[in-house]
MIPA-238975 format. One record per residue (C-alpha): x, y, z; residue number from 1; residue in three letters. Coordinates in steps of 0.001 Angstrom, whole numbers, padded with zeros to 6 digits. Example, Ala and Ser with C-alpha at 12.3 -4.5 7.8 and 13.67 -1.06 7.14 Angstrom:
<rec u="012300" v="-004500" w="007800" marza="1" tikol="ala"/>
<rec u="013670" v="-001060" w="007140" marza="2" tikol="ser"/>
//
This chain:
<rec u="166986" v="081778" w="-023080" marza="1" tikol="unk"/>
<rec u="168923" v="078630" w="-022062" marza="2" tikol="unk"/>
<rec u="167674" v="076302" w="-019961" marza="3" tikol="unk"/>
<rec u="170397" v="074275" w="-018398" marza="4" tikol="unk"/>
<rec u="169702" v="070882" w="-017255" marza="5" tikol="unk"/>
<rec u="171239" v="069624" w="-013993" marza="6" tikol="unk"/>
<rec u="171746" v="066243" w="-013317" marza="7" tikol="unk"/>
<rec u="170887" v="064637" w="-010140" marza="8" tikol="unk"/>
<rec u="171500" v="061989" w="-007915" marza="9" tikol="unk"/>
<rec u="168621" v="059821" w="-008960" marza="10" tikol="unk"/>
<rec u="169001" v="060713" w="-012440" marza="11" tikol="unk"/>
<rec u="166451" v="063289" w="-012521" marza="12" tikol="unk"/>
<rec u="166791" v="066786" w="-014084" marza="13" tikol="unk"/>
<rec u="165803" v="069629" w="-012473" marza="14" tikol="unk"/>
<rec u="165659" v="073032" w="-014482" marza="15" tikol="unk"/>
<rec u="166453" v="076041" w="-013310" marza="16" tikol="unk"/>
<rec u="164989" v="078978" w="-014503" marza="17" tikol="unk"/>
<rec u="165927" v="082672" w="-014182" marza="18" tikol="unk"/>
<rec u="163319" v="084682" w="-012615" marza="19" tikol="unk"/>
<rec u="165188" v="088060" w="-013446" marza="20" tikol="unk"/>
<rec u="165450" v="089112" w="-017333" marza="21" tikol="unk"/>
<rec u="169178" v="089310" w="-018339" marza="22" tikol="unk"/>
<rec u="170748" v="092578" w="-018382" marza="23" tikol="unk"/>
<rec u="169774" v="093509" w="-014858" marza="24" tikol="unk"/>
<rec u="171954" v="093353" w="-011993" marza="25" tikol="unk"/>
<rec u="170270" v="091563" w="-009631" marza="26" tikol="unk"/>
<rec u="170995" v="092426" w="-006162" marza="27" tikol="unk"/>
<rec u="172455" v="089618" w="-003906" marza="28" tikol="unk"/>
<rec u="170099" v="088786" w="-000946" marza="29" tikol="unk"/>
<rec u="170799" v="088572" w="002055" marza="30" tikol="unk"/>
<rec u="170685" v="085161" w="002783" marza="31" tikol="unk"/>
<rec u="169220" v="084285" w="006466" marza="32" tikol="unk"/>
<rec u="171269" v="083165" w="008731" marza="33" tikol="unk"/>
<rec u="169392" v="080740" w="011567" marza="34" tikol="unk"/>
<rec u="169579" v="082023" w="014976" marza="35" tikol="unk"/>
<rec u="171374" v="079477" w="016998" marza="36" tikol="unk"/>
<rec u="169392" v="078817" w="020156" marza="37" tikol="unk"/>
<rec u="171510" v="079213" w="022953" marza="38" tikol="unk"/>
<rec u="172466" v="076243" w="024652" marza="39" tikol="unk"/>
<rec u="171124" v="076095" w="028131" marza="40" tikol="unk"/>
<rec u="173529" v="074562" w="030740" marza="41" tikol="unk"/>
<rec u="172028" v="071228" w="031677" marza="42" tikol="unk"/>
<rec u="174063" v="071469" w="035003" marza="43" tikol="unk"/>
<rec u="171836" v="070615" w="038399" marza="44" tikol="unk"/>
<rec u="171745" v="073988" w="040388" marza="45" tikol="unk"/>
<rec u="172498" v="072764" w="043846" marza="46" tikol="unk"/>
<rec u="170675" v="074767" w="046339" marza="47" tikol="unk"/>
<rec u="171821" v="074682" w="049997" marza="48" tikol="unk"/>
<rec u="168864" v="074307" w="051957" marza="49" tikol="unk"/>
<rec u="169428" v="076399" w="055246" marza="50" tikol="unk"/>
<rec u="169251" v="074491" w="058769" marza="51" tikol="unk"/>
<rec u="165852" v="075266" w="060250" marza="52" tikol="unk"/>
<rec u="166518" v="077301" w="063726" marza="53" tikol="unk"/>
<rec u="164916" v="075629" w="066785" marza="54" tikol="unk"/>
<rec u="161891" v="077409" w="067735" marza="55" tikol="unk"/>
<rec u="161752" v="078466" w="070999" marza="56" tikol="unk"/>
<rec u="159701" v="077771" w="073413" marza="57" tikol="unk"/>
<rec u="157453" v="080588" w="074173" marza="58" tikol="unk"/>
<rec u="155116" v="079939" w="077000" marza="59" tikol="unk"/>
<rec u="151572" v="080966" w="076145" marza="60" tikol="unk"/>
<rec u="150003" v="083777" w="078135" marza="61" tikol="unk"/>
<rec u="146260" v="083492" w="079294" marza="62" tikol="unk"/>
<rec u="144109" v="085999" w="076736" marza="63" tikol="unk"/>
<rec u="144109" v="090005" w="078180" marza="64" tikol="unk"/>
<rec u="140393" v="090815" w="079110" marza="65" tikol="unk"/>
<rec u="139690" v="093873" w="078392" marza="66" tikol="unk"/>
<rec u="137618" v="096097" w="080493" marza="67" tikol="unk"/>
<rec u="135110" v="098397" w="079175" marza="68" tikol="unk"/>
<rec u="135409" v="101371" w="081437" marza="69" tikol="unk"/>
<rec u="131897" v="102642" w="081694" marza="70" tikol="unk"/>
<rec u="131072" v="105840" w="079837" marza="71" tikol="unk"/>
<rec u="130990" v="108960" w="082123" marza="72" tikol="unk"/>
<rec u="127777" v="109825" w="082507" marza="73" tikol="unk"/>
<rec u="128109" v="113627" w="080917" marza="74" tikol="unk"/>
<rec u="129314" v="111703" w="077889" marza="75" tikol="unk"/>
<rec u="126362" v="109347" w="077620" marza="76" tikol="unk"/>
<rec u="123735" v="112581" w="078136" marza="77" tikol="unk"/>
<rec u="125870" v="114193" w="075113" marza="78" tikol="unk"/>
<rec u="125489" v="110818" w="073010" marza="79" tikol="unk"/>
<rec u="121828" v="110493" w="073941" marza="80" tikol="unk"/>
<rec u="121316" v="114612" w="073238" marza="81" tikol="unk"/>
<rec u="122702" v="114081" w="069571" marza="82" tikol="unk"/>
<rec u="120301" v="111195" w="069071" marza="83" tikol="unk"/>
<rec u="117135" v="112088" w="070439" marza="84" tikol="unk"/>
<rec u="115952" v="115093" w="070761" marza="85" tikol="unk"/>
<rec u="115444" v="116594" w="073994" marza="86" tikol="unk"/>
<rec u="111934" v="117305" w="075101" marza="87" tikol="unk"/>
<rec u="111097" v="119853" w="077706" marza="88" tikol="unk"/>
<rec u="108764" v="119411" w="079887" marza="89" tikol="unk"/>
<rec u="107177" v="121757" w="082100" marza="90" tikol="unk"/>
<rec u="107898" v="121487" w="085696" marza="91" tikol="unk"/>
<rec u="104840" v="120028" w="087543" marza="92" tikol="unk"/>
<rec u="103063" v="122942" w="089991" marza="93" tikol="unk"/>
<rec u="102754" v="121821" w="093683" marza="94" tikol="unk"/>
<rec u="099508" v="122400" w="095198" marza="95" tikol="unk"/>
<rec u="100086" v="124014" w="098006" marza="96" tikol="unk"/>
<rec u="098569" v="122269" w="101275" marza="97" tikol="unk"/>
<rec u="095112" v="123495" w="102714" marza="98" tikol="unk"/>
<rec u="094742" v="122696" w="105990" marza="99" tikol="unk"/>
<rec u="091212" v="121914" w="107365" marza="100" tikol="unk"/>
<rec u="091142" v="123188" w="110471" marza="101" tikol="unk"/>
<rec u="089502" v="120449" w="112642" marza="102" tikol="unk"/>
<rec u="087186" v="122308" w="114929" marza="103" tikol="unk"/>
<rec u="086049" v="119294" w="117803" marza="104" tikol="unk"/>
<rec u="082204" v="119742" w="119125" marza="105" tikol="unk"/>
<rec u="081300" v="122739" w="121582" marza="106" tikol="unk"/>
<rec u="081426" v="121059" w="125102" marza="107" tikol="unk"/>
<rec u="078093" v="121611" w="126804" marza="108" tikol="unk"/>
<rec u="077491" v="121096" w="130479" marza="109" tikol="unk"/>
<rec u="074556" v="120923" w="132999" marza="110" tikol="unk"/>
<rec u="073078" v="123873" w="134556" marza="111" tikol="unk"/>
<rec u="073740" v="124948" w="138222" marza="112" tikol="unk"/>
<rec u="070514" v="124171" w="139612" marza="113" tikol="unk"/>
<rec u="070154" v="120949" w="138076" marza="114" tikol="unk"/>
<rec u="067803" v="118430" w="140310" marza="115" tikol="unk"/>
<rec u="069032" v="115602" w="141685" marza="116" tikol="unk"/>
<rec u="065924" v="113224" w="141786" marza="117" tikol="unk"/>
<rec u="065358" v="109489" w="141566" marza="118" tikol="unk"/>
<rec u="064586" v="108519" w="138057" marza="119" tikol="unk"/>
<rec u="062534" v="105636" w="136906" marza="120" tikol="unk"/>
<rec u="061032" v="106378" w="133516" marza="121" tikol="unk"/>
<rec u="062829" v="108094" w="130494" marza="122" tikol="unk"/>
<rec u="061395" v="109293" w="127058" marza="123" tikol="unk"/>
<rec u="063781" v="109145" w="124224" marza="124" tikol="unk"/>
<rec u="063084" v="111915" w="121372" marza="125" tikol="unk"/>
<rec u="064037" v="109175" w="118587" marza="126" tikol="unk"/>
<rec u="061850" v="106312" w="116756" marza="127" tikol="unk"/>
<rec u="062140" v="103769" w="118366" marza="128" tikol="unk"/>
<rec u="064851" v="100836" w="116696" marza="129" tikol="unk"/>
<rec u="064581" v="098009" w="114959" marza="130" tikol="unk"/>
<rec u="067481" v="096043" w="116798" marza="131" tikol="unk"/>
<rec u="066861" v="094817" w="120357" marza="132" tikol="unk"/>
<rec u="070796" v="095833" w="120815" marza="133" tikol="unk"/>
<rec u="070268" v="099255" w="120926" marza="134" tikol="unk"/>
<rec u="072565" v="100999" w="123789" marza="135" tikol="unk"/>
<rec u="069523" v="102699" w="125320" marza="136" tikol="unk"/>
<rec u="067526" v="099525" w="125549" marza="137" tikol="unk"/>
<rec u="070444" v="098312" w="127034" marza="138" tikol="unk"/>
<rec u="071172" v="100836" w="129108" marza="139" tikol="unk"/>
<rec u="067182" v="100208" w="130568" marza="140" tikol="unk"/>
<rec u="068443" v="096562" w="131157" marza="141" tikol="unk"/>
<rec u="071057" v="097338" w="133598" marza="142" tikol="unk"/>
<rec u="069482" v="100243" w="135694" marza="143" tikol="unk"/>
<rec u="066472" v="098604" w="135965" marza="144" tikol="unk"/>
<rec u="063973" v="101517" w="134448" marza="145" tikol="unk"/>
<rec u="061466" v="101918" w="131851" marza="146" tikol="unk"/>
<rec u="062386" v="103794" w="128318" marza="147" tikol="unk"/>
<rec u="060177" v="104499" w="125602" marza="148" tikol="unk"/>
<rec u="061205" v="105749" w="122200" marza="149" tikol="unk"/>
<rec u="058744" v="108954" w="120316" marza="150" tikol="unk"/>
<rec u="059999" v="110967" w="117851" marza="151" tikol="unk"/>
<rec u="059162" v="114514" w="117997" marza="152" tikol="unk"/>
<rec u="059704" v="115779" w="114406" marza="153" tikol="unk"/>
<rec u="059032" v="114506" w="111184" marza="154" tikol="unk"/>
<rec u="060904" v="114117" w="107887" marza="155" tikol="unk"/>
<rec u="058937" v="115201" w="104646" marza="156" tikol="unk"/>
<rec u="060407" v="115298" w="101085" marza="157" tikol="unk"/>
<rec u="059903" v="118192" w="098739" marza="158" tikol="unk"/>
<rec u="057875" v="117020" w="096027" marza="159" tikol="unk"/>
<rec u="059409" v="117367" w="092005" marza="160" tikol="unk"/>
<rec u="057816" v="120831" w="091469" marza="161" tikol="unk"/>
<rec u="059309" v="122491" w="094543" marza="162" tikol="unk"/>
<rec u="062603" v="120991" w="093356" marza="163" tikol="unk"/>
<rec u="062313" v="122133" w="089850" marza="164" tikol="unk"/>
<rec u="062017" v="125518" w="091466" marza="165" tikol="unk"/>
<rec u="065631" v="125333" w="092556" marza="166" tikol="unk"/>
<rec u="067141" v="124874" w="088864" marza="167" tikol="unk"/>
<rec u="068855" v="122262" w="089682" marza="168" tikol="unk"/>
<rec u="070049" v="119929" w="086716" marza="169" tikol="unk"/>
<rec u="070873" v="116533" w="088249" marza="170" tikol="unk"/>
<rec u="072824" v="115135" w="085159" marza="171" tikol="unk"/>
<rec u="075390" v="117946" w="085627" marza="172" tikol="unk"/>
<rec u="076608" v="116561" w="089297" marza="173" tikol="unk"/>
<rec u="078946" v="112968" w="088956" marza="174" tikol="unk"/>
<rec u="079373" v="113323" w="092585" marza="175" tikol="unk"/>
<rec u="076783" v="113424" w="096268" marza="176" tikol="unk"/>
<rec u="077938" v="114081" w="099930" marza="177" tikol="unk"/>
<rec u="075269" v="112309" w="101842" marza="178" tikol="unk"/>
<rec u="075485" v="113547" w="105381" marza="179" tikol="unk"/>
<rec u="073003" v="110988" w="106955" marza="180" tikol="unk"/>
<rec u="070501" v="107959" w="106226" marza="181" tikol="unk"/>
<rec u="067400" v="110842" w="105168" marza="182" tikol="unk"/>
<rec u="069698" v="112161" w="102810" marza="183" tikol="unk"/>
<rec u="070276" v="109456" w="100978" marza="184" tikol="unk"/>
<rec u="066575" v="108212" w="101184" marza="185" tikol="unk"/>
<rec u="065428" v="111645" w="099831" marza="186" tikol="unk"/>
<rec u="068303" v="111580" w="096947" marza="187" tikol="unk"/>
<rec u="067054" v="108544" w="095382" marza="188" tikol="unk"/>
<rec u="063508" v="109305" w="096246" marza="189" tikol="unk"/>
<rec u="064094" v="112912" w="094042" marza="190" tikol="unk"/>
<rec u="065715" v="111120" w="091398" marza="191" tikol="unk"/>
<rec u="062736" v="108637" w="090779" marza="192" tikol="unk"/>
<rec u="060299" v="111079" w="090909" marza="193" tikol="unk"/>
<rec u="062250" v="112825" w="088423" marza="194" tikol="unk"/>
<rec u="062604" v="110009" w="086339" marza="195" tikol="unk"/>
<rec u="066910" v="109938" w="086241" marza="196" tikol="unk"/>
<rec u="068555" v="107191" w="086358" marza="197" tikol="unk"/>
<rec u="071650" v="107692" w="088937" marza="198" tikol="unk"/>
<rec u="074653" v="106605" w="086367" marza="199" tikol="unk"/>
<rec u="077312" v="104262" w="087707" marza="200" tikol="unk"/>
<rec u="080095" v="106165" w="087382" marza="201" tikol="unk"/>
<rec u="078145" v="108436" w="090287" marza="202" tikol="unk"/>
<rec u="080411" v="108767" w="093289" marza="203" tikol="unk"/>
<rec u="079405" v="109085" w="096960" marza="204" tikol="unk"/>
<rec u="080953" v="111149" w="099721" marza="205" tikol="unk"/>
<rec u="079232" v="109931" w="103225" marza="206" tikol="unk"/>
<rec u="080617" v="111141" w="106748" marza="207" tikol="unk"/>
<rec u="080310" v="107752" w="108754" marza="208" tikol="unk"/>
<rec u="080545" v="104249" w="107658" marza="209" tikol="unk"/>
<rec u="076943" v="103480" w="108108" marza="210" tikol="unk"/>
<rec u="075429" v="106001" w="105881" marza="211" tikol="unk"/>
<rec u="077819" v="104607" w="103237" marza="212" tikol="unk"/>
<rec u="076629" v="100804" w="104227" marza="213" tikol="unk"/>
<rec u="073195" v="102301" w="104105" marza="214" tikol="unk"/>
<rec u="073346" v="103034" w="100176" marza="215" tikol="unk"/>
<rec u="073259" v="099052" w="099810" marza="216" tikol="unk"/>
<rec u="069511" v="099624" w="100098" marza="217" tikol="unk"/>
<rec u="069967" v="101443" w="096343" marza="218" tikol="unk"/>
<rec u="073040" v="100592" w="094444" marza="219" tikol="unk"/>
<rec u="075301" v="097547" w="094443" marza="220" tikol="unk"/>
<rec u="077518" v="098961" w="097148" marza="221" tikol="unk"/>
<rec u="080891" v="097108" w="095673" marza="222" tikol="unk"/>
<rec u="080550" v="098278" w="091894" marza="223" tikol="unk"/>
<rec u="080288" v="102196" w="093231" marza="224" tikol="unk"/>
<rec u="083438" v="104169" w="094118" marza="225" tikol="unk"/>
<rec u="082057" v="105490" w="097838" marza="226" tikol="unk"/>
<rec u="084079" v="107114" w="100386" marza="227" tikol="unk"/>
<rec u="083537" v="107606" w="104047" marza="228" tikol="unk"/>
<rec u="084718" v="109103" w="107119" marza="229" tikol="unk"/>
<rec u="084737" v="109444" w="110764" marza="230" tikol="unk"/>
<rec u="081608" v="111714" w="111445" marza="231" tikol="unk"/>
<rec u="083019" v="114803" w="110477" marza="232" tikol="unk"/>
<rec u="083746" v="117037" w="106995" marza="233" tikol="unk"/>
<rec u="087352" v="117272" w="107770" marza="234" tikol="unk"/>
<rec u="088168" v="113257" w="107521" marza="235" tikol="unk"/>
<rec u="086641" v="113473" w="103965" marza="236" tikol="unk"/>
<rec u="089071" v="116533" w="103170" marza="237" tikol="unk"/>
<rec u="091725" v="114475" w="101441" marza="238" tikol="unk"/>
<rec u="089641" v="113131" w="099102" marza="239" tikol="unk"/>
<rec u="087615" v="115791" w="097974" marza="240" tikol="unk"/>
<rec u="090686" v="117500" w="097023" marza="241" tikol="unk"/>
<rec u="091398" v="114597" w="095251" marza="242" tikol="unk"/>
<rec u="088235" v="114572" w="093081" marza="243" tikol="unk"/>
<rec u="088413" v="118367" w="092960" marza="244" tikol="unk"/>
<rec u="087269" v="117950" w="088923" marza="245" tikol="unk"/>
<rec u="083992" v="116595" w="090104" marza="246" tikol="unk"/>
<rec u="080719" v="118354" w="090366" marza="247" tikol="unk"/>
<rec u="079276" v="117601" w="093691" marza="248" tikol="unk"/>
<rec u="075812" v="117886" w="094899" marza="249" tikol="unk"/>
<rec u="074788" v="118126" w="098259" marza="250" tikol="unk"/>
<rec u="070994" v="117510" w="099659" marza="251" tikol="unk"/>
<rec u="069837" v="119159" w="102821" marza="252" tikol="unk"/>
<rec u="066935" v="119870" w="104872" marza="253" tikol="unk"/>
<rec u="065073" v="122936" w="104607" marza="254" tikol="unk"/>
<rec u="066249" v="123897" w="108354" marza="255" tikol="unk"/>
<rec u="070161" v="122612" w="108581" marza="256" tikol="unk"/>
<rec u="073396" v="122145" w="109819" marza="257" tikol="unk"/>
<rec u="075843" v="122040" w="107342" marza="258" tikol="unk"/>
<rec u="077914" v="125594" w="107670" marza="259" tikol="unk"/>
<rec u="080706" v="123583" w="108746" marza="260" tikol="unk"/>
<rec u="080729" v="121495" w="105180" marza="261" tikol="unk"/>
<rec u="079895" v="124447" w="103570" marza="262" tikol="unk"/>
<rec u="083018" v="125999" w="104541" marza="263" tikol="unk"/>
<rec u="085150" v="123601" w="104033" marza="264" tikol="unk"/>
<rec u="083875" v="123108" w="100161" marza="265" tikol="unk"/>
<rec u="084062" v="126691" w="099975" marza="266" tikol="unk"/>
<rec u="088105" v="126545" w="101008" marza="267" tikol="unk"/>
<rec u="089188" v="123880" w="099190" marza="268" tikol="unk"/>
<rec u="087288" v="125648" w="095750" marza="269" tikol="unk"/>
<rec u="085230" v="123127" w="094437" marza="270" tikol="unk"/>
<rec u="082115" v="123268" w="092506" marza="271" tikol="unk"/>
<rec u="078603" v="122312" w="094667" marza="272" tikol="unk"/>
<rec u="075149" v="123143" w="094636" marza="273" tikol="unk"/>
<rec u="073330" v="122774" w="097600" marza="274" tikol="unk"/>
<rec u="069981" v="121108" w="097295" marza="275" tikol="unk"/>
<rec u="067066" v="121217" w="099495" marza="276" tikol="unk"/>
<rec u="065353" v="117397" w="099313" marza="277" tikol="unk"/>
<rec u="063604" v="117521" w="102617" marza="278" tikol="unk"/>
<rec u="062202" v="119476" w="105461" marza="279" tikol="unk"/>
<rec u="061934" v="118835" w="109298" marza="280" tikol="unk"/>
<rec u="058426" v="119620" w="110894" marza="281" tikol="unk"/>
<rec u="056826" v="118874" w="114204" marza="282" tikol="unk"/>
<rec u="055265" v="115617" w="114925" marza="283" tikol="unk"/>
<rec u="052070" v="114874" w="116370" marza="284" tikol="unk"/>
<rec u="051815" v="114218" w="120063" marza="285" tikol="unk"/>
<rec u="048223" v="114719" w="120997" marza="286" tikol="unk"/>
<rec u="047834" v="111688" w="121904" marza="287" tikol="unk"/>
<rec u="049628" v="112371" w="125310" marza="288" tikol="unk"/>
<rec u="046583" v="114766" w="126027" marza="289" tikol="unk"/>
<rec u="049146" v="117767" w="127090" marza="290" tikol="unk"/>
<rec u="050860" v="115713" w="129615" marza="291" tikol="unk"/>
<rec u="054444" v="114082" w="129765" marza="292" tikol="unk"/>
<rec u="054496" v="111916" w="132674" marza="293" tikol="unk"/>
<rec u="057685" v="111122" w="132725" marza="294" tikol="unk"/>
<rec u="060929" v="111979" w="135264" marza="295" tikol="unk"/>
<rec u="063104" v="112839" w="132026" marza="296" tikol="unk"/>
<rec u="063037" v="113579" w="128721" marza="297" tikol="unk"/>
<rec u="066085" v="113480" w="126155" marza="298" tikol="unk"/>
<rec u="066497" v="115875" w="122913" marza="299" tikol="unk"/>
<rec u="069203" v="115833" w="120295" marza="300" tikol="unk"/>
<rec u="068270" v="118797" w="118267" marza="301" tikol="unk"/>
<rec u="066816" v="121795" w="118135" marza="302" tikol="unk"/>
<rec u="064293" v="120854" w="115758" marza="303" tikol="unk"/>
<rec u="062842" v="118546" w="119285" marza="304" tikol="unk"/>
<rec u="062830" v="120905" w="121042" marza="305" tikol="unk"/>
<rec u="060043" v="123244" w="118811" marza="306" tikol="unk"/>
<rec u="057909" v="120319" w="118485" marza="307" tikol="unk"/>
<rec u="057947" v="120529" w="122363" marza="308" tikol="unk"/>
<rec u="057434" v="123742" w="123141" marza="309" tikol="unk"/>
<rec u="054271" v="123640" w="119735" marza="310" tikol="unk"/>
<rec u="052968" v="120323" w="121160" marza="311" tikol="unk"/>
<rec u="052859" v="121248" w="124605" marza="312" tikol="unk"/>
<rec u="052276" v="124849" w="124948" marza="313" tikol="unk"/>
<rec u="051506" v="125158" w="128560" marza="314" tikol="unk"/>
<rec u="054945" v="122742" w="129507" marza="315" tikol="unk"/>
<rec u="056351" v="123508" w="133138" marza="316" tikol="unk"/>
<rec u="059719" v="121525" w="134057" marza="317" tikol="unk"/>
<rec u="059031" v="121454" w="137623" marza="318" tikol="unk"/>
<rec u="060738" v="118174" w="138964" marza="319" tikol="unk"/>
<rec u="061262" v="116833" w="135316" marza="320" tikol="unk"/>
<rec u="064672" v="116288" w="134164" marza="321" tikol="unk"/>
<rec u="065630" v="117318" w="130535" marza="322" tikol="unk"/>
<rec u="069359" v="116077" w="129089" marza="323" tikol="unk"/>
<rec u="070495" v="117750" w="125931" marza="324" tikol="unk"/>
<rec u="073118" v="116540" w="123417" marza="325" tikol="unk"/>
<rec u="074764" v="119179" w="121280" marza="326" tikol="unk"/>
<rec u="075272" v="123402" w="121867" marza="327" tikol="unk"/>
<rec u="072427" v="123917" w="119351" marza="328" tikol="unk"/>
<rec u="070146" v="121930" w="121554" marza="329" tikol="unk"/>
<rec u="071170" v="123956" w="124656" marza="330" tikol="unk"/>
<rec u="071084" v="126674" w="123087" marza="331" tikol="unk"/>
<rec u="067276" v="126341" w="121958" marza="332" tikol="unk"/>
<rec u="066671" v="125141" w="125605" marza="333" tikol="unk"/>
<rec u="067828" v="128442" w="127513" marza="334" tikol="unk"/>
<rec u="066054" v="129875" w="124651" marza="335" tikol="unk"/>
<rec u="063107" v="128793" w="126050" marza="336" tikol="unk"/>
<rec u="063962" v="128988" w="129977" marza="337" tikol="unk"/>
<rec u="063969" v="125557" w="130434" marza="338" tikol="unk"/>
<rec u="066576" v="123713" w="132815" marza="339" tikol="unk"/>
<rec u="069550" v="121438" w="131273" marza="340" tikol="unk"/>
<rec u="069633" v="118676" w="134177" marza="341" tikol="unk"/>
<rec u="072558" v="116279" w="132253" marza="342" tikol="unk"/>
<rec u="074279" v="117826" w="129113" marza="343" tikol="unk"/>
<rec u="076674" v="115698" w="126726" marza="344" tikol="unk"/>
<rec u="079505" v="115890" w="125125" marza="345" tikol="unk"/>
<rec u="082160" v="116867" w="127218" marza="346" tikol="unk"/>
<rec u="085223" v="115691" w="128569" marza="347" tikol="unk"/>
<rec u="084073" v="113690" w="131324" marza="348" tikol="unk"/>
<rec u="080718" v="112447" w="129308" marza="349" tikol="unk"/>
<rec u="081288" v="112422" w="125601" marza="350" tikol="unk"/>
<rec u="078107" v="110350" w="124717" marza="351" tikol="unk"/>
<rec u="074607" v="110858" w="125898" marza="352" tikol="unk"/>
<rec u="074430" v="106973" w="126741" marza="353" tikol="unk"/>
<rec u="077127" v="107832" w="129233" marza="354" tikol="unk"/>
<rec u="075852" v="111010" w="130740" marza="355" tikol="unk"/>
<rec u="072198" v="109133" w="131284" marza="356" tikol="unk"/>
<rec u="074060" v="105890" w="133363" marza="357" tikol="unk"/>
<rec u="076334" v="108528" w="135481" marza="358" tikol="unk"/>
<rec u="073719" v="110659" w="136313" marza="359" tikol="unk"/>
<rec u="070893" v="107782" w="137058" marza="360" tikol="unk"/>
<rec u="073232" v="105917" w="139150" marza="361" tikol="unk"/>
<rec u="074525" v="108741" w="141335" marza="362" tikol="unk"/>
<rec u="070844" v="109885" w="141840" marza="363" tikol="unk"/>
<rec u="069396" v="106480" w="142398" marza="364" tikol="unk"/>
<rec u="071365" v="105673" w="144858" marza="365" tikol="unk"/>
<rec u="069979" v="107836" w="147432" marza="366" tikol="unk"/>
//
C-alpha cells in the first residue's frame, strides 16, 4: 500500500493512511455541519412605563364594632344540654305546717264569799330566796306587813336502781327538755350517779330563760347549743321541729304536769322517753304545833295543798285568807272545801304579786 507523503507548510510530512482496505466502497459521511447560533438582536427593548394614576383620597372610616347579640337563652340550655349532662333531681317535699295550738292558762277567780279582812301577816308556800330583791319581800316593804317564806313539799331524787327500773339508756338521747331548775338538778344528779358523762354535742330544750342560765351551774353555757322560750311548750315548737332527728329525753316528777308537752311532742312525731328523776312529797311542819297563825296563806300547786291538809289535819279556814295561783290549785282547794279568798291569773290580776297588793290595799284601808 502507498503511503503518500504530503508536504506542509513548515516542511513537515504528514502521512495519511487509509483506514478502509481497498476494494470497498466506502460510504461518504455525512460531514457535520455546525449549528449556527442564532444571532440575538442586541437592540434595547424600550418599555413605556405607564403614568401612575393619582390615588384618591379615600377618607378613613372609624373601625365597625361589632356587637355580640347575646345568645337566646333556649339556645344556651340546648348548648349546655349537649355538654353536660342533665341531672334530675327530685323535687324537694314541703313539710306541711303543724300548728301548735297555743292554749293561754285557765283564768281562775275568787270565790263569792270571799272575806274582806285586814291583813297583816302572810305565809308564802315557797323557800324562802336568796336575793333580798325578791317581789314578795318587796311587796312586804311597801304595805308595811310581815311575810315569811316555808315550803310545804319536798323534792327527792330517785336513786340509780329505781331508774334502772325504767330501761332507760341515757347514751341513746342527744337531746333534754328541762322544764324547770329541779329538772335540771336531778338530770345531772342521775347522770353522776350513773357514772355518764353528758357529751358535748348534748342539746338542751328549756321553757324560760332562767332554767337555761341555770345550766351554767353544770356545763360551759356558751360551748352548748341550748334553746329557750317564753314559759310555755308552744314557743319551743319551731325548733323542735327543727331538730326533729334528735332523740329527746324528758325528766319529770313522779306526780306532774307535763300533758301539755306531751302533746305537743306527740303532734309534731318525734321520738321521747319520758323519765321519772324525782318525786314531790310533803314537808315537815310540826314544828308549828298544828297551828297557822297567820291572816293568809299562799299555794301554787296542788302538791301544797296535800302537805296542808296531811300536816294539819284538823285545819278550819275560819277568818284566814287562802290565795291560789293556777286551776289545778283551785281545783285541789274546792276539793277540799276550803275558801279561795284572792285567785290569780286572770285578766285583771295576771300575777299573784299583783292579786296580793290589790287585795291588801283595798282591805286595809278600812
Amino acid at each position: 500500500m502507498a503511503v503518500k507523503k504530503k508536504a506542509t507548510k513548515k516542511g513537515k510530512a504528514t502521512v495519511k493512511k487509509n483506514k478502509k482496505p481497498a476494494g470497498k466502497a466506502v460510504k461518504p459521511t455525512a460531514k457535520k455541519v455546525p449549528v449556527k447560533a442564532k444571532k440575538t438582536s442586541t437592540k434595547k427593548v424600550v418599555v413605556k412605563k405607564k403614568k401612575p394614576v393619582a390615588a384618591k383620597k379615600i377618607a378613613k372610616k372609624p373601625p365597625v364594632k361589632k356587637t355580640v347579640k347575646p345568645a337566646k337563652k333556649a339556645v344556651v340550655k340546648k348548648v349546655i344540654a349537649k355538654k353536660i349532662e342533665k341531672v334530675v333531681l327530685p323535687k324537694p317535699v314541703k313539710e306541711p305546717k303543724i300548728i301548735i295550738p297555743h292554749t293561754p292558762p285557765q283564768v281562775v277567780y275568787p270565790d263569792k264569799n270571799a272575806v274582806k279582812a285586814r291583813v297583816r301577816t302572810l305565809l308564802i308556800s315557797q323557800p324562802k330566796p336568796e336575793n333580798e330583791k325578791n317581789p314578795y319581800l318587796e311587796l312586804a316593804r311597801r304595805l308595811n306587813i310581815k311575810v315569811d317564806f316555808r315550803h310545804f313539799i319536798k323534792i327527792e331524787g330517785i336513786s340509780s336502781k329505781e331508774f334502772r327500773q325504767q330501761r332507760i339508756n341515757l347514751t341513746e338521747h342527744n337531746a333534754v327538755i328541762l322544764t324547770s331548775r329541779n329538772a335540771v338538778d336531778h338530770f345531772f344528779r342521775v347522770c353522776g350517779e350513773m357514772r355518764y358523762n353528758v357529751p358535748e354535742t348534748t342539746k338542751y330544750f328549756c321553757l324560760n330563760e332562767a332554767t337555761a342560765y341555770y345550766l351554767q351551774k353544770y356545763i360551759q353555757y356558751r360551748k352548748r347549743k341550748i334553746f329557750f322560750g317564753n314559759g310555755t311548750i308552744s314557743d319551743l315548737a319551731e325548733s323542735l321541729r327543727k331538730n326533729k332527728e334528735e332523740h329527746f329525753l324528758l325528766p319529770v316528777a313522779d306526780v306532774h304536769r307535763e300533758e301539755k308537752i306531751i302533746d305537743v311532742l306527740d303532734l309534731l312525731k318525734l321520738r321521747y322517753k319520758k323519765a321519772v328523776i324525782y318525786r314531790t312529797i310533803s314537808a315537815d311542819l310540826s314544828d308549828f304545833k298544828g297551828v297557822l297563825n297567820y291572816d293568809m296563806l299562799v299555794f301554787f300547786t296542788p302538791a301544797g295543798i296535800k302537805s296542808l291538809t296531811k300536816n294539819f289535819p284538823h285545819f278550819k279556814q275560819g277568818e284566814t285568807r287562802i290565795a291560789a295561783f293556777g286551776a289545778a290549785t283551785a281545783e285541789a282547794l274546792r276539793h277540799h272545801k276550803l275558801r279561795i279568798d284572792v285567785a290569780s291569773p286572770n285578766p285583771q290580776t295576771p300575777s299573784m304579786v299583783m292579786a296580793l297588793e290589790n287585795y291588801i290595799r283595798e282591805v286595809n284601808k278600812r
